[in-house]
Every structure is written in structure tokens, then in C-alpha cells.
C-alpha positions as CSV (number, residue, x, y, z in Angstrom):
1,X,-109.0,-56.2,8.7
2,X,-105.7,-58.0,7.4
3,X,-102.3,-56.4,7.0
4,X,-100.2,-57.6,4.2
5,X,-96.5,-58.3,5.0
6,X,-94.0,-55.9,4.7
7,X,-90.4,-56.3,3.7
8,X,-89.3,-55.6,6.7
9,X,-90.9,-55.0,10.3
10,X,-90.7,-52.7,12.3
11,X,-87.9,-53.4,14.4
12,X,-86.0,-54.6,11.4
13,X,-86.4,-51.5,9.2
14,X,-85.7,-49.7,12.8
15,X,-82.4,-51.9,13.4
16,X,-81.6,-50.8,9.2
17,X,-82.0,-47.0,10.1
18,X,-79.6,-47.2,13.0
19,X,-77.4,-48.9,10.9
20,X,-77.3,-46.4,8.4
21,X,-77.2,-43.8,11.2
22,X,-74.2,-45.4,12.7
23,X,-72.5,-45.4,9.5
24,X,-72.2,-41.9,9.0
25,X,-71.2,-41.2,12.3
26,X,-67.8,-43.6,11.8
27,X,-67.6,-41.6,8.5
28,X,-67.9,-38.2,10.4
29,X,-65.6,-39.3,12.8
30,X,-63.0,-41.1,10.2
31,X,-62.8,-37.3,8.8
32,X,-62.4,-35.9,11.8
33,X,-59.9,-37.6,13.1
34,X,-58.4,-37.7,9.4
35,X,-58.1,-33.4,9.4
36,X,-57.0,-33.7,13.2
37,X,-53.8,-35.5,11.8
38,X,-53.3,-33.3,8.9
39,X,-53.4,-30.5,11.0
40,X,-50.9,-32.1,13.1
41,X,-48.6,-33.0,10.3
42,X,-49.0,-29.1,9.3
43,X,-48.1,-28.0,12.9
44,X,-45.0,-30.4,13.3
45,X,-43.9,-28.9,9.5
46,X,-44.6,-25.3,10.9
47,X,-42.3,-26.0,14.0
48,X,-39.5,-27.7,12.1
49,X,-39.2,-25.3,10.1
50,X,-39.4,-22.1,12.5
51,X,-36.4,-24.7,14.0
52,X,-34.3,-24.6,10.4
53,X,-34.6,-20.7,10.4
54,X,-33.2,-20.1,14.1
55,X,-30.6,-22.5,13.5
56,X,-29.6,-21.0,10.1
57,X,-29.4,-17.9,11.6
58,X,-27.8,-18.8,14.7
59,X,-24.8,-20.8,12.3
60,X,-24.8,-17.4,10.9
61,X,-23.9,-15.4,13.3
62,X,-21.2,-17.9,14.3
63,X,-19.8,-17.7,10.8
64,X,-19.6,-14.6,10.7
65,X,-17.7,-14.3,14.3
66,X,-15.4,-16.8,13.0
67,X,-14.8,-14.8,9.3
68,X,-14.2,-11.5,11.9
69,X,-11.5,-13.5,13.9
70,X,-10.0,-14.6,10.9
71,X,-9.5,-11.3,9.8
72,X,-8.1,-10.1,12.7
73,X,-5.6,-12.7,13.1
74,X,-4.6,-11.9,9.7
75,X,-4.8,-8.7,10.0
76,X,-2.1,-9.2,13.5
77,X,0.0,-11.6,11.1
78,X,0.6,-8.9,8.4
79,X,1.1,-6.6,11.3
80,X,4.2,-8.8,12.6
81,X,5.5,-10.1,9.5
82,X,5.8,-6.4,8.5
83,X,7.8,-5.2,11.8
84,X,9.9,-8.3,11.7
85,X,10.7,-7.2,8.0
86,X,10.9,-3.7,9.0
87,X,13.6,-4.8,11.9
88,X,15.4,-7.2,9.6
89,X,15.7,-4.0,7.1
90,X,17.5,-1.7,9.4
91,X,19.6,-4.2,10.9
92,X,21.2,-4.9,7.4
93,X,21.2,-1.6,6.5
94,X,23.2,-0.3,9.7
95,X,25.3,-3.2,9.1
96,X,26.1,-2.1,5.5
97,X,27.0,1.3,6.7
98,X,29.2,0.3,9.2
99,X,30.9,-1.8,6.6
100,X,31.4,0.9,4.0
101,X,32.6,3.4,6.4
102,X,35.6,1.2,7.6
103,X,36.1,1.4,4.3
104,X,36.6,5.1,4.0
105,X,39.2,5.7,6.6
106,X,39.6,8.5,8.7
107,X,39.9,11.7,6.3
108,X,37.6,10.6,4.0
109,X,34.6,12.4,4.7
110,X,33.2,15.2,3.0
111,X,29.8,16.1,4.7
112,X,29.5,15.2,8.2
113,X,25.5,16.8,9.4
114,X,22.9,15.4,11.4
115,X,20.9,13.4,8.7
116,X,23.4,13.0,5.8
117,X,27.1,11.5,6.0
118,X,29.0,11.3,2.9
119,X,32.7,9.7,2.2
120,X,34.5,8.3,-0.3
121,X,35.3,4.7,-0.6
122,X,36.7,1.4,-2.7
123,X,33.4,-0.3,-2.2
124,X,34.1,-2.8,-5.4
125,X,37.6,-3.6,-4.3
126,X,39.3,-2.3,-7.7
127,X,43.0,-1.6,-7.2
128,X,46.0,-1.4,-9.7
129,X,49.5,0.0,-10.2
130,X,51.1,2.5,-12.4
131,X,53.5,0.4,-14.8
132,X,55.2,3.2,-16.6
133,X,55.7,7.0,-15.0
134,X,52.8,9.7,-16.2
135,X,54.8,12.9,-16.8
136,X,53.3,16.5,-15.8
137,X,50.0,17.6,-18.5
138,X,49.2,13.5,-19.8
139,X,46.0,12.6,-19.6
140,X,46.7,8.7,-19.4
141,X,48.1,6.4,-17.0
142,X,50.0,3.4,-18.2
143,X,48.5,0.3,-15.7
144,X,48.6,-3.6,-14.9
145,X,44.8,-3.8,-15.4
146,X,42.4,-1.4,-16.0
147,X,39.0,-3.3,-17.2
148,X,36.1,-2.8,-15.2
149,X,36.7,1.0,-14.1
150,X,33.6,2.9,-15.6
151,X,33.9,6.5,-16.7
152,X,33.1,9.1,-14.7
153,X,34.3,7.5,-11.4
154,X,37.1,8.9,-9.2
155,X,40.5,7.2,-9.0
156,X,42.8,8.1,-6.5
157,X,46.7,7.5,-7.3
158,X,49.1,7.1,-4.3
159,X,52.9,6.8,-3.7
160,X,55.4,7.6,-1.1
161,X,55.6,11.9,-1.8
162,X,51.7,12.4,-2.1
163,X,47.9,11.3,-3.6
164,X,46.5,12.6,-6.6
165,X,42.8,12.2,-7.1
166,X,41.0,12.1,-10.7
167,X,38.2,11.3,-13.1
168,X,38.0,8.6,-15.5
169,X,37.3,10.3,-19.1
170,X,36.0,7.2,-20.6
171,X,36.0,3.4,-19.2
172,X,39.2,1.7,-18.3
173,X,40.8,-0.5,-20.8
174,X,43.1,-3.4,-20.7
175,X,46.4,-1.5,-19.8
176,X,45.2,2.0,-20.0
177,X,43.1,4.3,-17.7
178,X,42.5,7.4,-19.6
179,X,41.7,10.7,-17.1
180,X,39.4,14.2,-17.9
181,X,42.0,16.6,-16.7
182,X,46.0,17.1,-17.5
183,X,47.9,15.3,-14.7
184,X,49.6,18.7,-12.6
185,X,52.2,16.8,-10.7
186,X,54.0,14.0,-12.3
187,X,52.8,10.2,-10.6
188,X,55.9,7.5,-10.4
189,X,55.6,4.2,-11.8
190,X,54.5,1.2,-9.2
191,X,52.3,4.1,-7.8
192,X,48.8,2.1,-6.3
193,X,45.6,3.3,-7.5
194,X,42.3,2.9,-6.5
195,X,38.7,3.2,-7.6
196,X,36.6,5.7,-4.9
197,X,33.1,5.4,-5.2
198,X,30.8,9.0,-3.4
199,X,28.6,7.4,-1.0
200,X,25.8,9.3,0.4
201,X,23.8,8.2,3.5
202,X,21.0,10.6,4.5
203,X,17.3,11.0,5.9
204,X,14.6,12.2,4.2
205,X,10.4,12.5,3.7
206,X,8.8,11.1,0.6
207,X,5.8,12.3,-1.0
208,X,3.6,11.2,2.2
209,X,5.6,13.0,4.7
210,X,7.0,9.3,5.7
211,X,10.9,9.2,7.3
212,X,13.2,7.5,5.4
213,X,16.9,5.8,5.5
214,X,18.5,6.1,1.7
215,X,22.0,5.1,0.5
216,X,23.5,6.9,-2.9
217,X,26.1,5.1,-4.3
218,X,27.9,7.8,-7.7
219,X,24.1,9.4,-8.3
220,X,22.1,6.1,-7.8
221,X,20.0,6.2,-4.8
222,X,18.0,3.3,-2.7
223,X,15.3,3.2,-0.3
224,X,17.3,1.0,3.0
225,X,15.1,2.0,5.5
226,X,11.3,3.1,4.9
227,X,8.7,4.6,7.4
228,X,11.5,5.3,10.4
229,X,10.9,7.8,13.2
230,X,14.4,9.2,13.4
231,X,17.8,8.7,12.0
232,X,20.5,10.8,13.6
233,X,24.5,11.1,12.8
234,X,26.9,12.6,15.0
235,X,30.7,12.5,15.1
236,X,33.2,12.3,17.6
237,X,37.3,13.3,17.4
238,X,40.1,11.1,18.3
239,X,39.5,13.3,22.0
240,X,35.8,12.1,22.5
241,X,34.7,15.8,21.6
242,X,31.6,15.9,19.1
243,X,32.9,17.6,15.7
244,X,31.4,18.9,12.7
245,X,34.4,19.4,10.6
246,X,34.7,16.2,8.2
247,X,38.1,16.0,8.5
248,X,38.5,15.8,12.2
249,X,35.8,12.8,12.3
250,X,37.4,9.6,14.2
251,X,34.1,8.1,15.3
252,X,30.6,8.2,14.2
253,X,27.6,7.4,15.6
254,X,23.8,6.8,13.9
255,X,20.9,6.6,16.1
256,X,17.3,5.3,14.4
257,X,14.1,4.7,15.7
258,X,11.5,3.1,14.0
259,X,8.2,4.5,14.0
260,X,5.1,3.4,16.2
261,X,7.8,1.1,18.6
262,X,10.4,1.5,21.2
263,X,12.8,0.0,19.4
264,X,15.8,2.1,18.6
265,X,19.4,1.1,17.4
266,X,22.3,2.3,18.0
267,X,25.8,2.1,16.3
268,X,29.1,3.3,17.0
269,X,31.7,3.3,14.3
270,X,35.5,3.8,14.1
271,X,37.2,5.0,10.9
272,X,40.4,3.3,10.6
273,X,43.4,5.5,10.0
């Protein structure tokens, strides 16, 4: 019996199936290792970004520490630039009342209590003299200058015998100042007048139960000192003796505190004579 030839023998078609065997198994292991490194590039990208959210969080928190000491350093800034304002406020405003009460002069108070002084005083500096003698019952006063005297305000005329104090019925004119009442003692000429303004310093509460410093000036009053623990007057005679009768006043004396700090001022003033 003959065998006709094959394409291949048996070793050769043997060799071909491990061949093709072998293929696959590359091809397997291509994919595998192909997955392997997609699942690695997946695990890196899952860690990196696990990575981006702690760090976002942790520049969180420190922003938001930093936004927190902002505000509290701002928050202290406003503090001091307020008490430094506050200071600066009652400084000037013990200084203005120390200047308008030399002013005023000994006798020229008319309420001396424990929050409220009042005087009278030339604060604008308006003087003139009498150029022709008023006679008993006029009601005008012939004078060198008498623009810039407003009606209403108090006058005062002096000369040697005496004072006389009156109201302005209208405002002064060139050469004229022209009074409310009929004059009832007769004023010289070359007698001095002067313009006396009603001050008014006194403490009191607003709205909010908040201590305050206030200067009136002829019915117009003003806010010097705001949120102040205490403001105290007292007065002193010529003696050292503490006096509540205006006219005995020599010295006075303010005390103020402001509120929430030790820091209290203290000012003694003489009224010149």
C-alpha cells in the first residue's frame, strides 16, 4: 500500500500548530499586559486626584485662617483709629472750653452744676464805641461800627459809673445798633460795647442711653464729645472752698472719663477778673 504526499508532514503541520498556538499566547499576553497598564494609568489618575482634593482643601482652610486674621487686624485697626479719634476729640474740646471760659471773666457765670456750666462771653471778638450819648427811654445807640452784630444777641455797654446789658432788635448796621427795650439809665458817649454770646457746656444721654459732652453756642448746640463715661464740673472761690453760687466762681474744674478706658482728663481753669 502507497501513501500519497501530503502538504505537509507531520512534524511540519505539528511545527505550524505550535506556531499558531504560540501566537495567541503573545496576543493573550500583549492584552494583558496592555489592561495591566490601563489599570495603572487609572490608579495613578485616582491617586492624583484624591492628592488635588486634600490639597484644595488644605489651601482652604489656610485661606480661610488668613481672611479670619485679616478681619481681626482690621477689626483692632478700627478699634484704635476710633480711640485715637475719640482722645483727639476731648482733648480739643477741653481745650475749647478752657479757652472760652478765660473769656468770660470772673462774674460771668450764670449756672454753675455738676454737668452744665453756662457764662457769657465775646467769643467773635466784636467790640465798638458809643459815638454820640443815648439819652434815658432810646432805643438806639449811635456807634463807630456796628455791621456784623446779628439780632437777637446780647450787647453789653460799659463806662466808668456802670454796665448796661441789652438785646439787639434787629442786626447791626453801619453806625447804628438798634436795641428791643427803652434804654433805663442814660449810656455816655465813648462808652465800649461788646457782643456776649450764652454759652452752654453740659452732659447728657442720647436716644441710646450713651454719655455725651455738648457745647450751645445762642440756641445752637454740637456734639464735642460722644460715648464718654463721665463729665463732672465743680467750682472753687478765690479761698479754695468749692461753691455753687455762679457769682462766687474763681476756678473751675471738669473731670471726663471716656468710656471702656482708664483714661481720664483733668482741667483746672481760672477766670480772669
Amino acid at each position: 500500500m502507497k501513501y500519497e504526499s501530503v502538504p505537509c508532514g507531520l512534524i511540519l503541520c505539528s511545527s505550524e500548530v505550535n506556531n499558531v498556538a504560540l501566537t495567541g499566547i503573545g496576543r493573550m499576553q500583549a492584552g494583558n499586559r496592555t489592561a495591566s497598564t490601563y489599570d495603572g494609568i487609572r490608579r495613578e489618575a485616582g491617586i492624583s486626584l484624591t492628592e488635588l482634593l486634600f490639597a484644595t482643601a488644605a489651601g482652604l482652610v489656610v485661606l480661610g485662617a488668613t481672611l479670619q486674621s485679616l478681619s481681626y487686624f482690621q477689626q483692632r485697626f478700627m478699634k484704635q483709629q476710633y480711640e485715637i479719634a475719640q482722645e483727639q476729640d476731648l482733648r480739643l474740646g477741653l481745650e475749647v472750653l478752657e479757652q472760652e471760659l478765660r473769656l468770660a471773666g470772673s462774674g460771668s457765670l450764670t449756672t454753675a452744676a455738676q454737668d452744665t456750666v453756662e457764662f457769657s462771653a465775646n467769643l467773635q471778638g466784636l467790640s465798638t464805641r458809643v459815638t454820640a450819648g443815648a439819652s434815658l427811654g432810646q432805643t438806639a445807640l449811635s456807634v463807630e461800627d456796628g455791621r456784623g452784630w446779628d439780632d437777637r444777641n446780647t450787647i453789653m455797654a460799659c463806662w466808668v459809673e456802670g454796665c448796661e446789658t441789652l438785646t439787639l432788635a434787629r442786626n447791626g448796621q453801619r453806625y447804628l445798633l438798634t436795641v428791643t427795650q427803652p434804654l433805663t439809665r442814660a449810656i455816655p458817649n465813648g462808652a465800649f460795647v461788646v457782643l456776649l454770646n450764652h454759652v452752654r457746656y453740659y452732659s447728657r444721654r442720647d436716644g441710646q442711653g450713651i454719655l455725651r459732652l455738648l457745647r450751645q453756642v445762642d440756641g445752637g448746640a454740637s456734639v464735642l464729645v460722644k460715648d464718654v463715661k463721665e463729665v463732672r464740673f465743680s467750682y472753687w472761690d478765690e479761698n479754695g472752698q468749692a461753691v455753687t453760687q455762679p457769682a462766687l466762681v474763681k476756678l473751675v474744674v471738669i473731670e471726663a472719663m471716656l468710656s471702656d478706658r482708664v483714661i481720664r482728663a483733668v482741667r483746672e481753669i481760672s477766670l480772669r477778673t
